[in-house]
Structure formats: C-alpha cells, structure tokens
N, C-alpha and C positions, 0 to 999 in steps of 0.2 A: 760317373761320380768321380772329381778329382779325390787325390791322397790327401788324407788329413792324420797330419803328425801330431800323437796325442797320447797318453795314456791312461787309463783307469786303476783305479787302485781302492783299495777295500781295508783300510787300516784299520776300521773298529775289531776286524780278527783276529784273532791271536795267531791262530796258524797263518793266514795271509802273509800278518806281519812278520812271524816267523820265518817262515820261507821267504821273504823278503827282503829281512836282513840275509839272511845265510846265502841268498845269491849276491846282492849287492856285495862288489868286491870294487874298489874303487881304483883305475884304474890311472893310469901314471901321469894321464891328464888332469885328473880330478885329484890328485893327491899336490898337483902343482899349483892347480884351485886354493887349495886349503892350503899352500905354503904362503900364496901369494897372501890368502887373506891373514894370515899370522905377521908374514913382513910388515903389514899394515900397521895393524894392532902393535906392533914392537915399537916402529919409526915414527909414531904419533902417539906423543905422551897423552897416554889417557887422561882424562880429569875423576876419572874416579878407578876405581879397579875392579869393578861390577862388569860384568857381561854378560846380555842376554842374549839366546837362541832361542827364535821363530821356528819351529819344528826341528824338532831336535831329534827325532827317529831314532836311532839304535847308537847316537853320538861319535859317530864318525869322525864328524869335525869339535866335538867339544873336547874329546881323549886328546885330541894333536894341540888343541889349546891350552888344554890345561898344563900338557907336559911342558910346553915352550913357557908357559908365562905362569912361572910357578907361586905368584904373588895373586893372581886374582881369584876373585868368587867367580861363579857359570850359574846362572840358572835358566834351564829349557822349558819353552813351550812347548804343548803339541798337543792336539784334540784327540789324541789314539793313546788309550788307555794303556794301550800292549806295548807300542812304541816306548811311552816311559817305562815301562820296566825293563826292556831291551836297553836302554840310555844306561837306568839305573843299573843295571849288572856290568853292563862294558864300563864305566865310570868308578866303580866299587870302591876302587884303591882310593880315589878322590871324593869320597862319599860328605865326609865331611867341607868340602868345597862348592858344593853343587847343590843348589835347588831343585826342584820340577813341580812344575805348574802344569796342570790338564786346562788349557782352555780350548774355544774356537775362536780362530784369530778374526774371524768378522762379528762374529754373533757376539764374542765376550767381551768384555775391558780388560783385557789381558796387562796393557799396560798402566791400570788401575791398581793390579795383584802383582806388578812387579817391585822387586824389592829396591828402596833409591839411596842413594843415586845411580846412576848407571852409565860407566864409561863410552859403551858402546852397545851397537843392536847388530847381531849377523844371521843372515841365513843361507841357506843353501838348498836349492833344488824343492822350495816348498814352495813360496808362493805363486806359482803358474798352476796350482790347485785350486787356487781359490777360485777359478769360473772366469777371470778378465779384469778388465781394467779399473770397474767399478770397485771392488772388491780390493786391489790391489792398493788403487788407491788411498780406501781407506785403511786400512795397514800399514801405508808409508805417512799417512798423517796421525796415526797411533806412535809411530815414531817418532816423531815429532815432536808429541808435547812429552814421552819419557825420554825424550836426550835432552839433556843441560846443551850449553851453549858449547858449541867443543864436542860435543860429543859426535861420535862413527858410528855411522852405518856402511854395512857391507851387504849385499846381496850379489850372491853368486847362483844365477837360476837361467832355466832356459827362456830361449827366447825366441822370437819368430829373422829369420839373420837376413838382410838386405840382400834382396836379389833371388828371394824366394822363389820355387819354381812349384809351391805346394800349399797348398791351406793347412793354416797350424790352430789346435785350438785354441779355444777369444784367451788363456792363460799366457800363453804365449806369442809375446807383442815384438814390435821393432823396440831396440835400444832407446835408437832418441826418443822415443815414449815417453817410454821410463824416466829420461833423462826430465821432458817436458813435465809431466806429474810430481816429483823430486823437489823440480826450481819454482816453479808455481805455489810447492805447500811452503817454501821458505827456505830449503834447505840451501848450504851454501858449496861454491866445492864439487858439484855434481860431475861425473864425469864416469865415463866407462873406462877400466884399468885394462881387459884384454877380452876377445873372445875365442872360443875353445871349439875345439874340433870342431870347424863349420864345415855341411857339407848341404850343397844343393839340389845336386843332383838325385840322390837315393839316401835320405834323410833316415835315422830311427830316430823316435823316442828320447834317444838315450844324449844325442847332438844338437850342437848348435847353444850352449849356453854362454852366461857374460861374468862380469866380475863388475859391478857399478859401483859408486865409491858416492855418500854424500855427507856432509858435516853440520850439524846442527846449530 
C-alpha cells in the first residue's frame, strides 16, 4: 500500500483539542504564512473592516491580525466547541473585537450568520478537512456570495504539491485546482502567492501547503 499523507483529528474534544493547541507551536515558516497574509490584508484597501475566519482553532492567526490592523472587527468560525473557547481565551484582551460563530462549514450557512459587510474571508490549515474538492468547493462558493465586490479571500492550507511522489488525502489537491474552482465560481485575481516547505520526497502531514489569493 503506497503512503498516504493525511491526518486525523478529533476537535469535538476538549482534551484533543487541548493538547492540540498546546503542541501546535507554529513554526518560522508558518509564522511567515501569517505575515504574508497580514501584508495582504494591509496593501488592499479593504472595503469593509470585517474579517472573517473559516476555523479559527485556538487563533493563532486571528491574535497576529488583530494586533497588526488595530481598526478591524474578526469573527471565527469553527464547528469545535473547544476550539472556540481556546480562540476565546487567546483573544481575551480583544474580546470586545471578536465574534465566534460555532458552525460546520459544509452542513451550515455559516455565511448566512456572518455579520456584513465583510472585508475579507481567510483561512488557514482548515479546509483540506473537509474530505475534498466537493466540499471545498462549496465553501469557496459560500465565499462568494459573503464578499462584496472587492472583497479578499485568503486561504493558506495544505495541498497535494506537483510532482508528488505519494497519495495525499482527496482534502488535499494540486494548486491549479484550487485555482480552476476559484475562477469558475467567479472569483477575480486568482492566483497562488507562494508555497511552503514543499517536500517530495519523505512528506509529514505538517508540509507542502500554499498561500492562494482570490478577489470577489
């Protein structure tokens, strides 16, 4: 049986999630992630000063937003109970800045219960959870109809990286995918901004993500 690059993960727990965050320590690649997608955000006048986060887990990347763009609201999704309150404690100081929203990003209208308007939509390292392209897709056309004309999407998630030498699971696709799904639902602008630690050869879990860029 070939290698299949994958993880599983058990977020409805507390302790899971727990130990989850408390290992996740983000490393100087993924902190470069979350710089680039802040550059983003800063160099493109927003049209609103709303920002939503697609699984927002323990807010790694919402704390580094908030601190850089001292003017906007943040409100996270995430279908893990625990996770939001991991968000919500790391967030504290910005309490009054921040929403959270429990949904599941396929099963709910997540972007029905988002508050509008909304500058932008980012995520990170969530949606290759969703099971595949079906899935993903429809979460990039939830996008869609909640960004105004102008408005940014960021997704920074793993991916399956050209020149594979291993079966990665159906969450994790090639870029131009992505890219193909993006430009088909209407988006404008599409384009992958950089990818991150790629390795071929002797792959974890943890490698091979992208940074895709699309405009509404």
């Amino acid at each position: 049986m070939s290698k299949i690059i994958g993880a599983q993960h058990e977020f409805h727990s507390g302790e899971y999630a727990r130990d989850w965050s408390a290992r996740f320590d983000p490393t100087p690649e993924r902190v470069r992630l979350f710089d680039m997608m802040i550059a983003q955000l800063k160099a493109d006048a927003l049209v609103a000063r709303h920002i939503v986060e697609l699984g927002i887990g323990p807010g790694y990347l919402a704390s580094r937003v908030l601190d850089a763009l001292p003017d906007v609201t943040y409100e996270g999704v995430d279908f893990s109970q625990p996770m939001l309150e991991l968000g919500a404690s790391r967030l504290h100081a910005n309490a009054n800045r921040v929403r959270f929203t429990r949904a599941d990003l396929v099963a709910d209208r997540w972007d029905q219960l988002a508050e509008r308007p909304v500058g932008a939509v980012v995520s990170t390292w969530a949606l290759h959870d969703l099971g595949g392209e079906v899935n993903t897709a429809k979460v990039y056309r939830a996008c869609k109809q909640v960004l105004p004309r102008g408005g940014i999407f960021l997704n920074g998630d793993f991916i399956k990286p050209d020149g594979a030498k291993f079966d990665y699971e159906p969450g994790r696709f090639p870029v131009k995918r992505h890219i193909e799904i993006l430009s088909e639902l209407g988006f404008q602008g599409v384009e992958c901004l950089e990818v991150f630690e790629t390795e071929l050869d002797d792959p974890t879990p943890a490698q091979n993500y992208a940074l895709i860029k699309a405009v509404g």
